[in-house]
matplotlib code that plots the C-alpha trace (Angstrom):
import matplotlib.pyplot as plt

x = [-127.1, -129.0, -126.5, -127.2, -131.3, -130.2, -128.6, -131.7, -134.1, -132.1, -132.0, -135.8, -135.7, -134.0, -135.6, -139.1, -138.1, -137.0, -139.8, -141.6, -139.7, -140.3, -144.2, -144.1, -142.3, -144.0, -147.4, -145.5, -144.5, -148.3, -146.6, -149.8, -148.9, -150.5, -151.3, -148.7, -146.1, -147.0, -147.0, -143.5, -142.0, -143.4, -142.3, -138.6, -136.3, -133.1, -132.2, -129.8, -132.3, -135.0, -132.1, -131.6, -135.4, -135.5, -132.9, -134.6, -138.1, -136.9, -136.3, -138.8, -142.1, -143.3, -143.4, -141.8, -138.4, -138.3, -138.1, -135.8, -133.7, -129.7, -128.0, -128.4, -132.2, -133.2, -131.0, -131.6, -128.4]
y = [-78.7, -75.3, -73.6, -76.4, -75.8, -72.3, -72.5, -74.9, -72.1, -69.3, -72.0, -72.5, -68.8, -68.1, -70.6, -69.2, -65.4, -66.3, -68.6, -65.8, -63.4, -65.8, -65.5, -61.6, -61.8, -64.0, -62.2, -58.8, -60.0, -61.7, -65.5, -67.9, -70.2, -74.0, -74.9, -77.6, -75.0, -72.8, -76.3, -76.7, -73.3, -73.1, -77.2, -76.5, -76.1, -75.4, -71.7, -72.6, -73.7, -71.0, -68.4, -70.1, -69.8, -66.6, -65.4, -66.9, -65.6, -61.9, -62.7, -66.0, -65.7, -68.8, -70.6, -73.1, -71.3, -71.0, -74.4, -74.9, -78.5, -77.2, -74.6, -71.7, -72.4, -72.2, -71.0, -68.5, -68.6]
z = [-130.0, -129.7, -131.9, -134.9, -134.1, -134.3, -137.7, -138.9, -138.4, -140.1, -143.3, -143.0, -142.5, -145.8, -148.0, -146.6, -147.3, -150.8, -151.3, -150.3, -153.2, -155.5, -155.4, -155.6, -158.8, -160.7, -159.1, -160.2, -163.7, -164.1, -164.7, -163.9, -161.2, -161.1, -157.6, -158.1, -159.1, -156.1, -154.3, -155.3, -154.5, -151.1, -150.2, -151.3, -148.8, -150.9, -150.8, -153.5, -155.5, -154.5, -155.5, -158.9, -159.4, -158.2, -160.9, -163.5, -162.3, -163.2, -166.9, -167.8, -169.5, -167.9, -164.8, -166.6, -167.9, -164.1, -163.4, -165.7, -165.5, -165.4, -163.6, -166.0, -166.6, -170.3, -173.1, -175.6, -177.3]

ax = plt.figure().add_subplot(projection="3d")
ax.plot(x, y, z, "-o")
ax.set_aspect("equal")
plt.show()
């Protein structure tokens, strides 16, 4: 039981740190956040999905390229 608590808190752990990435980029790159967008990113859990939105945060224009439906985000091509 402690070991799955233990695992649990290094999850919340990672999603929180890249939550926390996340904001510094977009702040870094000067992409306006809504309050419901900043909302959004520090709610999620999924460090997948904070990973995927990470990725995208280094080459979008807008918060919304980085939330992006689809697993590549938006296309260009």
């Amino acid at each position: 039981m402690s070991e799955e608590i233990r695992d649990e808190g290094r999850a919340e752990g990672r999603a929180q740190g890249r939550a926390d990435s996340l904001l510094l980029v977009l702040d870094v790159r000067g992409i306006a956040l809504t309050e419901a967008a900043r909302k959004k990113i520090t709610a999620c859990t999924d460090a997948y999905l904070l990973h995927q939105w990470l990725q995208r945060a280094t080459t979008a224009t807008t918060a919304e390229e980085v939330f992006a439906e689809g697993p590549e985000g938006p296309k260009d091509h």
